[in-house]
C-alpha angles and dihedrals in degrees: 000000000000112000111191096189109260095075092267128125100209117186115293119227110305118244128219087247107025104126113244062192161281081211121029097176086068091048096061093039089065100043091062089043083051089051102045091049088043086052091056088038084060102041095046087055094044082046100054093037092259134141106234096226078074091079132061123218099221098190104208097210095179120142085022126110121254085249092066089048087055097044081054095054093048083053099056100262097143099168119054131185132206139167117197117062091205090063096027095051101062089038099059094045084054093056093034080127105061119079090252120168086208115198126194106233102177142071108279127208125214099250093056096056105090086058095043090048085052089066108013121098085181131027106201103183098063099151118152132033092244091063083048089060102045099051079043087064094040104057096042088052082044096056091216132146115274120290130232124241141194128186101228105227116221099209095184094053081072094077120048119286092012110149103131095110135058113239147069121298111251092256093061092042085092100050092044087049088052091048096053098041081057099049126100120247083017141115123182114226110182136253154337142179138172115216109263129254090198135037140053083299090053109125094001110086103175094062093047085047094049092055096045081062086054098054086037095057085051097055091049093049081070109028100030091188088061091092101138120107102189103198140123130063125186095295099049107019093126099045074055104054092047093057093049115267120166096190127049125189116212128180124144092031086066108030110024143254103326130248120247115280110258 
């Protein structure tokens, strides 16, 4: 998203088919929902000493229709998530046209690979070397630019019996990192949680998010490029911020409850 410097999100370049719109009402709808997430994106940085332009608004549009997505981007949204090819896939074909950072969100299965590597610019849910592999192939048989890649981070994996979370446990972050800076076609980006439902972590964020900092300065000890701290969603973006994310991902505070799953 464009920040122009005094915490607004002013209207992006308009685009010879971006909806002023069909539904206004929407529009405006998602403006105030921009600004008031805008607004908490900018407290939680004053609040832990940082500049905004540090943090990333990510806007997970899934379950959403490609007009919202384009609504988003007149409206300045310039970096979408989703996390289910089947639904991502035909949406981003639709807003080919618009100029969209799209990030994979979701766990992604090995046969879905060679259509998510044809629209995502990151990949967040790498978590097994095999994946690794796989998008490794793809992109070099694609002949596309590098893709990003973050190790997903199982934080409840950290404590015994914890399995609620996808993800590697933190003590194979380092090995997975390692896999995917080697790998050919890729880039490793950093890192990314969820909050855990499970584990000593489970209903206190700030601590989840304080360790993932701590897993994510160690990556970059020894892959300096790997800056990026993927946490945070609508419920937890400030425990987030304070703890160093670069990346939030933020649905339902921008769009909405969402709709059931089909």
């Amino acid at each position: 998203m464009t920040n122009h410097g005094d915490g607004s999100f002013p209207d992006g370049p308009s685009f010879p088919d971006a909806p002023t719109g069909p539904d206004p009402a929407r529009r405006e709808q998602l403006r105030a929902n921009l600004a008031g997430v805008e607004q908490r994106i900018a407290a939680a940085c004053a609040a832990a000493g940082r500049p905004r332009d540090e943090v990333t608004l990510v806007v997970v549009t899934k379950t959403y229709p490609a007009a919202d997505t384009r609504l988003l981007a007149s409206l300045g949204v310039r970096e979408v998530a989703e996390n289910r090819d089947q639904d991502a896939a035909p949406k981003a074909a639709e807003c080919a046209d618009l100029p969209l950072t799209w990030h994979f969100v979701g766990q992604l299965q090995t046969n879905k690979v060679r259509s998510v590597i044809g629209y995502a610019d990151y990949v967040h849910s790498v978590d097994r070397l095999r994946l690794v592999e796989a998008l490794s192939s793809a992109v070099l048989k694609a002949g596309r630019p590098d893709l990003g890649c973050l190790v997903q981070v199982a934080l409840d994996r950290e404590s015994a019996g914890g399995a609620g979370r996808a993800g590697v446990s933190p003590d194979e972050v380092a090995a997975l990192a390692d896999a995917i800076a080697a790998a050919p076609g890729l880039a490793l980006a950093g890192v990314m949680t969820v909050a855990p439902l499970a584990g000593r972590y489970a209903g206190d964020p700030a601590a989840a998010f304080g360790r993932l900092a701590e897993i994510a300065s160690a990556v970059r000890a020894a892959h300096p490029a790997a800056t990026m701290v993927s946490a945070g969603m609508s419920g937890d973006l400030e425990q987030a911020v304070a703890a160093g994310a670069t990346h939030v991902r933020v649905g339902t505070a921008v769009l909405g409850a969402r709709p059931p799953l089909r």
